[in-house]
C-alpha positions in Angstrom: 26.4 -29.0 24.2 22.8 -28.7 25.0 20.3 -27.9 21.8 18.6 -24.5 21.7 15.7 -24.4 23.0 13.0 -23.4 20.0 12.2 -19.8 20.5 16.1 -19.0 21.6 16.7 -20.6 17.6 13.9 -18.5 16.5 15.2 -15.0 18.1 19.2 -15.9 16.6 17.5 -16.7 13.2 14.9 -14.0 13.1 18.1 -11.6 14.0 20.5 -13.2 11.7 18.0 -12.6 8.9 17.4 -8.9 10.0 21.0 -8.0 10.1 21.2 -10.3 6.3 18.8 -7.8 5.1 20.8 -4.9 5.8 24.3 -6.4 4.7 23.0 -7.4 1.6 22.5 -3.5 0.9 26.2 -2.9 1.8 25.2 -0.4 5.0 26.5 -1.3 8.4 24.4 -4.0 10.5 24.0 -3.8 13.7 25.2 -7.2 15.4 23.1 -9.5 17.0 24.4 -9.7 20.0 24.9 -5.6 20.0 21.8 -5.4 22.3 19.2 -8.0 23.7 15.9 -8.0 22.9 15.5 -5.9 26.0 14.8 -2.7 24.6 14.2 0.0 27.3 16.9 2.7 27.8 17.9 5.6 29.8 16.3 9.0 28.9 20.0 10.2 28.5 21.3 7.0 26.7 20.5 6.4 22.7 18.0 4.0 22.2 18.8 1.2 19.8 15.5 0.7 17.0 18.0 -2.1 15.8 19.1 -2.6 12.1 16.7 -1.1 9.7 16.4 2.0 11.6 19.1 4.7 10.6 19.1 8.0 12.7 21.4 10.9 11.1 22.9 14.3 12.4 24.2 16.7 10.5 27.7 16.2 11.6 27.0 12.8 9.2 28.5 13.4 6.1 25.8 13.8 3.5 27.6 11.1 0.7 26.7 8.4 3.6 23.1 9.7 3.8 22.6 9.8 0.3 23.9 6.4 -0.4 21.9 4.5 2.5 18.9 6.1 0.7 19.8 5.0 -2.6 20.9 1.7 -1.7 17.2 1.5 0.7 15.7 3.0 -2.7 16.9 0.3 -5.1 16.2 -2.5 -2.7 12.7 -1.6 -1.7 11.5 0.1 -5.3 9.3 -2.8 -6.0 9.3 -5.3 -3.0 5.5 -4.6 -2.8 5.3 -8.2 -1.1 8.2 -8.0 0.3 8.8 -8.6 3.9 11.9 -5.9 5.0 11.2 -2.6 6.6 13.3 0.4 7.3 12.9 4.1 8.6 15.4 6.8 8.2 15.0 9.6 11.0 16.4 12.9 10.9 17.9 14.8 14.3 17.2 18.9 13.9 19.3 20.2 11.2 20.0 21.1 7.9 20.1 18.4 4.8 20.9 18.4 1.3 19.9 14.7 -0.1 17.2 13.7 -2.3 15.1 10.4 -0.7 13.3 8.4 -2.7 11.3 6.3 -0.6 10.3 2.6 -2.0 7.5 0.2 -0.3 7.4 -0.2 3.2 9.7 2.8 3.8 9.3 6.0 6.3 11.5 9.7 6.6 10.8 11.3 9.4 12.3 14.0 11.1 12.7 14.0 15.0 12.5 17.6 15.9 9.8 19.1 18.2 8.7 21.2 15.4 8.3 20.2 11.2 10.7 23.0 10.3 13.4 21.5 12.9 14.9 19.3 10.4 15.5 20.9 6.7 15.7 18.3 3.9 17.1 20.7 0.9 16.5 18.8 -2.1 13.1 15.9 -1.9 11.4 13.3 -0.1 9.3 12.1 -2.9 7.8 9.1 -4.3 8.0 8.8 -8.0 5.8 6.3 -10.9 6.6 2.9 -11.7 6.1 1.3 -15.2 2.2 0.4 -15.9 1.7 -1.4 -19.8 -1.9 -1.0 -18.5 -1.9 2.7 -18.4 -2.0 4.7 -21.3 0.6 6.8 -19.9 2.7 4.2 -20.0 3.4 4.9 -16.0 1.2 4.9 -12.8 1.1 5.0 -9.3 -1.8 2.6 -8.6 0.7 0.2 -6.6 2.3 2.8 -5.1 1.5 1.5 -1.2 2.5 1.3 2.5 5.4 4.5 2.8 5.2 7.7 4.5 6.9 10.8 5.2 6.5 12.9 8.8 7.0 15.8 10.5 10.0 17.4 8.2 10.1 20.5 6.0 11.5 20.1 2.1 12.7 22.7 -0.2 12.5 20.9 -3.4 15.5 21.6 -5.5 14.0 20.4 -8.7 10.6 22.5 -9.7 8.1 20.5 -7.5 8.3 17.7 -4.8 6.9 14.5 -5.9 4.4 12.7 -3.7 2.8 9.9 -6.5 1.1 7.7 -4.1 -2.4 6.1 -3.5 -3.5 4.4 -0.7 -1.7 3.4 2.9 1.1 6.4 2.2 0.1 9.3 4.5 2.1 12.1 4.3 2.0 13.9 8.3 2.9 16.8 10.2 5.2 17.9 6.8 6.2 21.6 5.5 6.5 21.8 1.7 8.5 25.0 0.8 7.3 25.0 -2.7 5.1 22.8 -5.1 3.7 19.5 -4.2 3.1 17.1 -7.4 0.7 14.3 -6.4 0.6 12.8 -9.5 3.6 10.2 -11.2 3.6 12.3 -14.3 2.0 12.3 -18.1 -1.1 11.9 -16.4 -0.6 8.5 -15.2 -3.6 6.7 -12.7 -3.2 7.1 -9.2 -5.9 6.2 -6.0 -4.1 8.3 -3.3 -4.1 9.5 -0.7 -4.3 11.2 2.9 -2.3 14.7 3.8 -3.0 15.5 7.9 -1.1 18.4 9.6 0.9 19.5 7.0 1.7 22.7 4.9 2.4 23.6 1.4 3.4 27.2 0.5 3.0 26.6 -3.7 0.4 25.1 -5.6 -0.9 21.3 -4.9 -1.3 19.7 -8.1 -3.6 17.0 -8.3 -3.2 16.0 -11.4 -4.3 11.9 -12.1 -5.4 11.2 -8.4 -8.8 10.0 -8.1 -9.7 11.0 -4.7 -7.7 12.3 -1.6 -8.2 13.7 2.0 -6.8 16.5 3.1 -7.8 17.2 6.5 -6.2 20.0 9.3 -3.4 21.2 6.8 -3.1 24.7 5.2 -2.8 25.2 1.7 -0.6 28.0 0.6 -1.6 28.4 -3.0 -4.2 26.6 -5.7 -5.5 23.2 -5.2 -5.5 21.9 -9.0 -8.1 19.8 -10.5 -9.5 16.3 -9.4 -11.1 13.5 -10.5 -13.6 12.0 -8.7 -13.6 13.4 -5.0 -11.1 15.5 -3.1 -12.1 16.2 0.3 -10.6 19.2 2.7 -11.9 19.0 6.3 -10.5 21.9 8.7 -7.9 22.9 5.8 -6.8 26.9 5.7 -6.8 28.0 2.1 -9.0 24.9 0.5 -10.8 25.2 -2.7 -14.5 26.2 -2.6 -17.2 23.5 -2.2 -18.1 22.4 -5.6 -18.9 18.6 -5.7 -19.8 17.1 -8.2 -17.8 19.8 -10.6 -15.1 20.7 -9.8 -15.3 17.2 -7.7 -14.5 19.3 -4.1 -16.2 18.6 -1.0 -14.8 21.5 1.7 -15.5 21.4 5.3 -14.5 24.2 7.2 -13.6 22.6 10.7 -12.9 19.4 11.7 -15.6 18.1 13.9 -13.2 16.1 16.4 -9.3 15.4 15.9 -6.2 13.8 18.0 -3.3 13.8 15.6 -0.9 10.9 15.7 2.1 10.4 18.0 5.7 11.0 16.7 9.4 10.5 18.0 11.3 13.5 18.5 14.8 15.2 20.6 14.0 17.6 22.8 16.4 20.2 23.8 18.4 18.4 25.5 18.6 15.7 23.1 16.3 12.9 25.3 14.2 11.0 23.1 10.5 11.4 23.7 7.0 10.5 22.2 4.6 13.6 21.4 0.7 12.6 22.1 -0.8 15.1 20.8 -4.0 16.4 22.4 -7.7 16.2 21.6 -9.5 19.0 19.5 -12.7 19.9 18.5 -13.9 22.2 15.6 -10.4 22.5 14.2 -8.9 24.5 11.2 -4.5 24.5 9.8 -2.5 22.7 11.1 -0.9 22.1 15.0 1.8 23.6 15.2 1.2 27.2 13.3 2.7 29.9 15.1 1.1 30.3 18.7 0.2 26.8 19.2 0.3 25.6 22.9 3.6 22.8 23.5 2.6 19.2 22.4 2.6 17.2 25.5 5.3 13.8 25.9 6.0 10.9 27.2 9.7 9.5 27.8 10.7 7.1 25.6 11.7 5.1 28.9 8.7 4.6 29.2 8.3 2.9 26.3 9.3 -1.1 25.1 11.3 -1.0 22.1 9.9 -4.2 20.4 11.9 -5.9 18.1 10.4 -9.1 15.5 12.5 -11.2 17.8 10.1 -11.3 20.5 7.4 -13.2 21.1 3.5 -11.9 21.7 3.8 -13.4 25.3 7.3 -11.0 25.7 5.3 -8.2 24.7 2.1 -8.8 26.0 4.4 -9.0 29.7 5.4 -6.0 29.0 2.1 -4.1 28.3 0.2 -5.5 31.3 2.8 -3.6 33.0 1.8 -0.6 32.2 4.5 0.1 29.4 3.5 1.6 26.6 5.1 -0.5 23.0 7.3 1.3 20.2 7.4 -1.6 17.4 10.5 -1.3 15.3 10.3 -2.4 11.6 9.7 -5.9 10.5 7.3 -8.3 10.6 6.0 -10.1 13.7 4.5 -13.3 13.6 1.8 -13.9 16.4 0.8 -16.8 18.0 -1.6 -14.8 20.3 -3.4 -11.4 20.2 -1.4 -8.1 21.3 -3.7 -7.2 24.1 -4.1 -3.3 25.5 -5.6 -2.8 28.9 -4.6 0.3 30.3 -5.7 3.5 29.7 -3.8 6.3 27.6 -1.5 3.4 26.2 0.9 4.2 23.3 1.8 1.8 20.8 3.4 3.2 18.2 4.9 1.6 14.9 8.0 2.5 13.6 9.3 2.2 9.2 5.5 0.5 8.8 6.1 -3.0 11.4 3.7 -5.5 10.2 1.4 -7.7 12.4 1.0 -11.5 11.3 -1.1 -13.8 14.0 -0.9 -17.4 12.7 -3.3 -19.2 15.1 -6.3 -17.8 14.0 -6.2 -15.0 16.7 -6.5 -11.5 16.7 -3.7 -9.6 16.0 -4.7 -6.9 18.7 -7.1 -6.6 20.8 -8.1 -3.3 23.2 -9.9 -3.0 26.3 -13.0 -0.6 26.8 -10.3 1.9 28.5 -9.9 5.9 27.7 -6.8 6.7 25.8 -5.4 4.0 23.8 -3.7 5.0 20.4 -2.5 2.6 18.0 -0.5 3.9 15.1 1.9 3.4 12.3 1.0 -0.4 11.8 0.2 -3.0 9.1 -1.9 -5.7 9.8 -1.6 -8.8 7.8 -4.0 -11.9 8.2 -2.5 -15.1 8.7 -2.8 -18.8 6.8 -5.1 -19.8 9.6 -8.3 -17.8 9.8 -9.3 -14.7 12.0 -12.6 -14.0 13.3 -11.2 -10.5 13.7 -7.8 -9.2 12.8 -8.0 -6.0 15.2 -11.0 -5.5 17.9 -11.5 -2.0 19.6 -13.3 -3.0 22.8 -15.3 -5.7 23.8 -19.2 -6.1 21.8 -21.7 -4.2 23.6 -19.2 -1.7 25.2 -21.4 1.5 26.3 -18.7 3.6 28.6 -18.3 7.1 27.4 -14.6 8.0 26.0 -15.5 11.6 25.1 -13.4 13.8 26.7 -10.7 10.9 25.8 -10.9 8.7 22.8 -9.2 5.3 21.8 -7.8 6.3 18.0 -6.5 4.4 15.0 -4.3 6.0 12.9 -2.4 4.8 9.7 -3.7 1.3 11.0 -3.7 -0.6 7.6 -5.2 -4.4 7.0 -4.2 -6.8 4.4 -5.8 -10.1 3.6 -3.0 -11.6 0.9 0.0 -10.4 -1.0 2.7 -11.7 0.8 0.6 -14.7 2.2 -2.5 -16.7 1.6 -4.3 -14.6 4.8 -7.7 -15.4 6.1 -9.9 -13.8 8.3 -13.8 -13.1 8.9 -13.6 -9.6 9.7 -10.4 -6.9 9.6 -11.9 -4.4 12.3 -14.5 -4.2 14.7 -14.8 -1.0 16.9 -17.1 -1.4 19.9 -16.2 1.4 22.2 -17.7 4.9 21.8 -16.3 7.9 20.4 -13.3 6.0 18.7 -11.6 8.1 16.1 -10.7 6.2 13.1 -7.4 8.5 11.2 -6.2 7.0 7.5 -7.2 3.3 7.5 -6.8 1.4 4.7 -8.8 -2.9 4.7 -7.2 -4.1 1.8 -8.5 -7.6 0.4 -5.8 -8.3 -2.0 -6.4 -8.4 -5.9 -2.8 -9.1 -6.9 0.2 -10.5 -4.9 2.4 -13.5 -4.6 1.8 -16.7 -6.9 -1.1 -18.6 -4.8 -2.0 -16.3 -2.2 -4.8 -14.5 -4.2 -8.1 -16.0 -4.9 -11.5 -16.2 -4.2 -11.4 -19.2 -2.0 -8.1 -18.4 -1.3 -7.3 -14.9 0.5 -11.1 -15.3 1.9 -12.0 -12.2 3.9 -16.1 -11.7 4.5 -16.1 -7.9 5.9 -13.4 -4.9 5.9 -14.8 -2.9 8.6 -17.5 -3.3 11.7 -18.6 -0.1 13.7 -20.6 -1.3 16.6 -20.0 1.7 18.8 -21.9 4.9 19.1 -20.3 8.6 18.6 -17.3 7.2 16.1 -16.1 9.9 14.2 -13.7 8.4 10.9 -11.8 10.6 8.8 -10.2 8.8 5.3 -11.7 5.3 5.3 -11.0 3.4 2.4 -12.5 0.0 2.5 -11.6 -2.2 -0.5 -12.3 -5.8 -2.3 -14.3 -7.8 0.7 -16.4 -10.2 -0.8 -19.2 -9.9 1.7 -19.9 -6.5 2.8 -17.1 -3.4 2.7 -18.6 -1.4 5.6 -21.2 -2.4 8.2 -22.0 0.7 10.3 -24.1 0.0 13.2 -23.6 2.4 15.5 -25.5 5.8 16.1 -24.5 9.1 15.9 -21.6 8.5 13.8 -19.2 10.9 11.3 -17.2 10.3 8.4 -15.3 12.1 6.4 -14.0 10.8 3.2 -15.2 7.0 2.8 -13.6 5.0 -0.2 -15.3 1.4 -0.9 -14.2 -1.2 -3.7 -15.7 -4.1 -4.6 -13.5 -7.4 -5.7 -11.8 -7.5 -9.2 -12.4 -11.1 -8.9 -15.3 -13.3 -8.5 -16.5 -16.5 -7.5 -16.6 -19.7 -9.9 -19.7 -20.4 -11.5 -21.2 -24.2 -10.6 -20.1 -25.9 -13.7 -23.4 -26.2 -16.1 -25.0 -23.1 -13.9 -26.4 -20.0 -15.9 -25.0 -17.3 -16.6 -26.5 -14.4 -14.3 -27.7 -11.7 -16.5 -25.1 -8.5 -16.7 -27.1 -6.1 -18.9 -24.0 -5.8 -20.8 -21.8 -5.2 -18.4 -19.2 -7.6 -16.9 -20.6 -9.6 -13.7 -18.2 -9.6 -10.7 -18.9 -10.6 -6.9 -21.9 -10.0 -4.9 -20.7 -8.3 -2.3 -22.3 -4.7 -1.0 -20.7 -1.6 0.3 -22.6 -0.6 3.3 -22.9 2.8 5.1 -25.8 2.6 7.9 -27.2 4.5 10.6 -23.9 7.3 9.6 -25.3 10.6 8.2 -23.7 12.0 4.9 -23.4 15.0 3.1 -22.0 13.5 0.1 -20.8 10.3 -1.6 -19.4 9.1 -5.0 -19.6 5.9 -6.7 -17.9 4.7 -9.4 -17.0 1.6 -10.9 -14.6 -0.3 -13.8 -18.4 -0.7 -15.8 -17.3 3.5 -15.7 -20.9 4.8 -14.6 -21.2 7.2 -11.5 -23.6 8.2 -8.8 -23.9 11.0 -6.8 -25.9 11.6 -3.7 -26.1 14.9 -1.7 -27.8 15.8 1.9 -27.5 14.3 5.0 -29.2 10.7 5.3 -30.0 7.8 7.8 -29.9 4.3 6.3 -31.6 1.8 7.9 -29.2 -1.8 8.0 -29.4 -4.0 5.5 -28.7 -5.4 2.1 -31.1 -3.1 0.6 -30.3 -0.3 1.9 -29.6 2.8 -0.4 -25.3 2.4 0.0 -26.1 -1.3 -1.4 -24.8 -2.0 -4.6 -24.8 -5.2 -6.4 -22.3 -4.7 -9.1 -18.2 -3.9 -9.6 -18.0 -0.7 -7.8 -16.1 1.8 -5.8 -17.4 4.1 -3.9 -16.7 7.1 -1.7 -18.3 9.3 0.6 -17.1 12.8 0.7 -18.3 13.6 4.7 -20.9 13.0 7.2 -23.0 15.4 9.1 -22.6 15.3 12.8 -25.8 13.6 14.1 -28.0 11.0 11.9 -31.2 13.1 10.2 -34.5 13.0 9.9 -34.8 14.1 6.4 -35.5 11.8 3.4 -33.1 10.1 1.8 -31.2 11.9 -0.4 -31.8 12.1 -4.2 -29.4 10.1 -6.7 -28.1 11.5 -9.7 -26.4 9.0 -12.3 -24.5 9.6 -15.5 -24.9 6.6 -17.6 -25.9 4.7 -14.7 -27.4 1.2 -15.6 -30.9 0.8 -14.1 -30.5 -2.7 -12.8 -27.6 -4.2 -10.9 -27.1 -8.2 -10.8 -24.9 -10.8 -8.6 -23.5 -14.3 -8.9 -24.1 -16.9 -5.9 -22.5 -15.5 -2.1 -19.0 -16.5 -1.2 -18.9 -19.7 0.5 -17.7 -18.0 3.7 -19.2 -17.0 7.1 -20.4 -13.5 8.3 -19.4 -11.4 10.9 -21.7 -11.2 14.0 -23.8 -8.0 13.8 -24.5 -8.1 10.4 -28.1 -7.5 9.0 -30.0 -9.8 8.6 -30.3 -11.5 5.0 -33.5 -11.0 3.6 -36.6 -13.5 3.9 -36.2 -16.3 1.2 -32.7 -15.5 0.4 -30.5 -18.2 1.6 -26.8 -18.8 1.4 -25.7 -20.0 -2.1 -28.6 -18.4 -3.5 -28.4 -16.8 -6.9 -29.6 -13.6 -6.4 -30.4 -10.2 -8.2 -30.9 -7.1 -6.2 -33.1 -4.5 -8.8 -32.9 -0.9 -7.7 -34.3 2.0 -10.7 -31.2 4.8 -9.7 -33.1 7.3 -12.0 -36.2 7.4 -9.3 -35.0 7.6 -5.9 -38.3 6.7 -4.5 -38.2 3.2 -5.6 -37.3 0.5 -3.4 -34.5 -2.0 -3.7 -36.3 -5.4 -4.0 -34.5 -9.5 -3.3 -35.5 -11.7 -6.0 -34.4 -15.7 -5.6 -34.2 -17.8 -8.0 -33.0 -21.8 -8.5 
């Protein structure tokens, strides 16, 4: 018999481990050789997502439901590195189960409106066990998971959504209260609600910040933290930052919500894209909304983990658009998009792996594209750039039609020892940025986190002009969080988190003076040439600054978003246009007067970055001073041996 040829043993062992997976749970697997890797299907025909996807009617009987969530629920509860995926999808009806949805999880209805499909009892996400918080629970880990376009009637007193970052919750109809919290007031670092309705009271609770943008809020918004932001949302909380910590804006400058599977009438599966708006408020599809235009799903590759980036790239320079079903997909070339309006969707959160040192997607300069629903993780061998949004010095005009990123989420670490340079660099004007989440990882796997380990210089690039980003949380670089070059952008809601870890001191080096405080990485969170209304920084050393009124920060190191010490920080929202007025004045509350660094990270910087300061050169030990209490003093370099 004639040996397999490499990829044909790659494809039976990649699909032999899928359909493992699944049988290990005890639910039904659907065999191999079931359906090829082909993946298209007749508008009339039911498409096959393959194993990990379960699709329910109500004529299933609801014990079988229940249990496939349970059984998902106990396998996935804390595979936070894990490497399965699965999405359960509900056809229009009526359900009585309670899903609990564990890491890389999604529940999603599939009618053409949220209220199609009735889950009677929860879709919630609940605390795990943290000896760290004094609550003795948390949901600080609580990652990658998401819930869309369903309504729930929670059974129990409230519905349960304890999540922080990576776990949006979309186009969703709570018929009661919505608990964002795990309980006993536990930490949690959520979180990201778009399109979606609640008709009780939202309790906050623990969460430290959130964004709640085009959503309408039914009754009180309780408490906060350190910044919950609404943008366009009916029924938000006054403006009141920094106490109560709200920042309220009431329209949405520019908004394209994500595209979703659904039945229509006549029970063909299609893709909604929504459309384009401007100066939005609620949600979509309130009463009187215009019908969501659709594609086929026809028209659409069904991508499996089996296939190869050449299969799929084959496919797109055809003109298809690409549904990726869950699992992971390891790249030896970039995903590329070149034609306009292309779709490529992600289905139960499919990650993408290069492991050449490529990208794992790049897009053309074209009008149109939307990427969503994806996880993007870097590879042993190093990136330059893990996802590029047209090519460096793209100037064409995508206003009346955007490219957009939505619930696009990067992770350097975890599962593997990932490298890359940069996780995203948009080029092409007018992109809209929707829930992203560059994660440089602080914890994972034994050996693949570390500071010359999971390297990772820059989470975020913005070359382009007119980029409008709603809920960007940037976290744990070791370079620079956010490098914002281009003019005339927005944002509302930035979230920026400096490492937890640092690099090794030169053995006999000095100590670099902390002022008391413990000394982590050197790396800066940026914000330049974007105008802001408002932005909070806070940090583990537990001091916080506040700064109000729209600014425009020259590039740089020193620039006023530059901070030299273990931070987070977020922004609460951007004013439409840069401004000519001064900076804005900073307010601290026990805020140190003097911030210092350790040496820079052996590792290189992305192209476009300001330049470094004259004097200061790589492997320098350097202290950046800047006196918070008087806003008109500069931010000075010092070098030293």
């Amino acid at each position: 018999m004639r040996p397999l040829d490499p990829s044909r043993r790659r494809f039976l062992a990649l699909t032999a481990a899928s359909a493992a997976s699944v049988t290990a749970l005890g639910l039904p697997a659907v065999p191999a050789a079931a359906s090829p890797a082909g993946h298209g299907h007749g508008d009339g025909a039911e498409p096959d997502f393959g194993p990990n996807v379960f699709v329910y009617d109500p004529t299933t009987p609801v014990e079988e439901i229940q249990s496939t969530l349970d059984q998902l629920f106990a396998a996935q509860e804390h595979n936070e590195m894990g490497l399965d995926r699965y999405a359960v999808l509900f056809k229009p009806g009526r359900y009585e189960v309670n899903a609990r949805l564990g890491y890389y999880t999604t529940v999603a209805g599939v009618g053409a409106h949220p209220d199609d499909v009735e889950i009677h009892g929860a879709v919630r996400v609940i605390g795990q066990p943290d000896p760290n918080s004094p609550a003795g629970i948390s949901a600080l880990t609580n990652f990658w998971r998401s819930a869309e376009n369903l309504a729930v009637t929670p059974t129990d007193w409230s519905n349960q959504w304890a999540v922080s970052q990576a776990s949006p919750m979309r186009r969703v109809h709570i018929k009661g209260i919505l608990w964002l919290e795990p309980g006993n007031g536990g930490y949690s670092s959520g979180g990201y609600i778009a399109d979606s309705k609640v008709d009780g009271i939202t309790i906050n609770g623990s969460q430290q910040q959130w964004l709640t943008r085009d959503s309408e809020l039914g009754g009180d918004w309780t408490n906060g933290v350190w910044n919950q932001v609404f943008s366009g949302v009916v029924g938000a909380p006054a403006q009141g930052f920094p106490d109560p910590p709200y920042t309220t804006l009431p329209t949405s400058p520019v908004t394209r919500e994500k595209p979703y599977l659904f039945v229509d009438g006549a029970g063909r599966w299609r893709v909604a894209v929504p459309r384009l708006r401007r100066d939005t408020a609620g949600t979509t599809w309130a009463a009187g909304a215009p019908p969501v235009p659709s594609l086929p799903l026809s028209d659409f590759f069904i991508a499996r983990p089996t296939d190869s980036a050449k299969r799929i790239n084959q496919e797109l320079s055809r003109g298809r658009h690409l549904l990726l079903t869950p699992g992971v997909y390891h790249l030896d070339r970039a995903l590329r998009v070149k034609h306009p309006d292309t779709v490529v969707l992600g289905l139960g959160m499919p990650s993408l792996a290069p492991t050449t040192g490529d990208a794992a997607l790049r897009i053309e300069d074209v009008d149109g594209v939307r990427i969503a629903g994806v996880l993007v993780d870097a590879g042993p061998v190093e990136s330059e750039v893990l996802v590029e949004v047209g090519k460096r010095h793209s100037h064409r005009s995508h206003a009346g039609n955007p490219i957009s990123l939505q619930d696009v989420f990067f992770r350097i670490g975890g599962p593997y020892a990932g490298r890359a340079v940069t996780s995203l660099v948009v080029n092409s004007r007018h992109t809209l940025i929707d829930n992203i989440w560059a994660w440089r990882g602080d914890h994972g796997k034994a050996g693949t986190i570390g500071w010359t380990v999971n390297t990772a210089a820059t989470g975020v690039v913005v070359n382009g002009d007119d980029v409008t980003a709603y809920g960007l949380f940037v976290e744990h670089y070791q370079r620079w969080q956010t490098i914002w070059n281009g003019e005339r952008g927005r944002t509302v809601f930035i979230r920026a988190s400096c490492p937890t870890t640092r690099r090794a001191r030169r053995p006999g080096a000095a100590r670099p003076a902390t002022a008391g405080r413990p000394t982590r990485s050197p790396t800066t969170c940026v914000s330049t040439r974007r105008g802001g209304w408002g932005s909070t920084r806070t940090s583990t050393s537990r001091w916080t600054s506040v700064a109000t009124g729209p600014s425009r920060r020259r590039a740089g190191p020193a620039c006023g978003s530059t901070t030299r010490s273990p931070c987070s920080w977020t922004a609460a929202a951007a004013s439409s246009a840069p401004s000519t007025r001064p900076a804005p004045r900073w307010s601290a509350r026990t805020a140190p007067a003097r911030w210092s660094a350790i040496p820079d990270p052996p590792i290189r910087t992305p192209a476009g970055r300001a330049p470094r300061p004259a004097g200061v050169r790589p492997g320098d030990v350097t202290r950046i001073r800047r006196n918070t209490l008087h806003p008109s003093s500069r931010a000075r370099w010092e070098s030293r041996p």
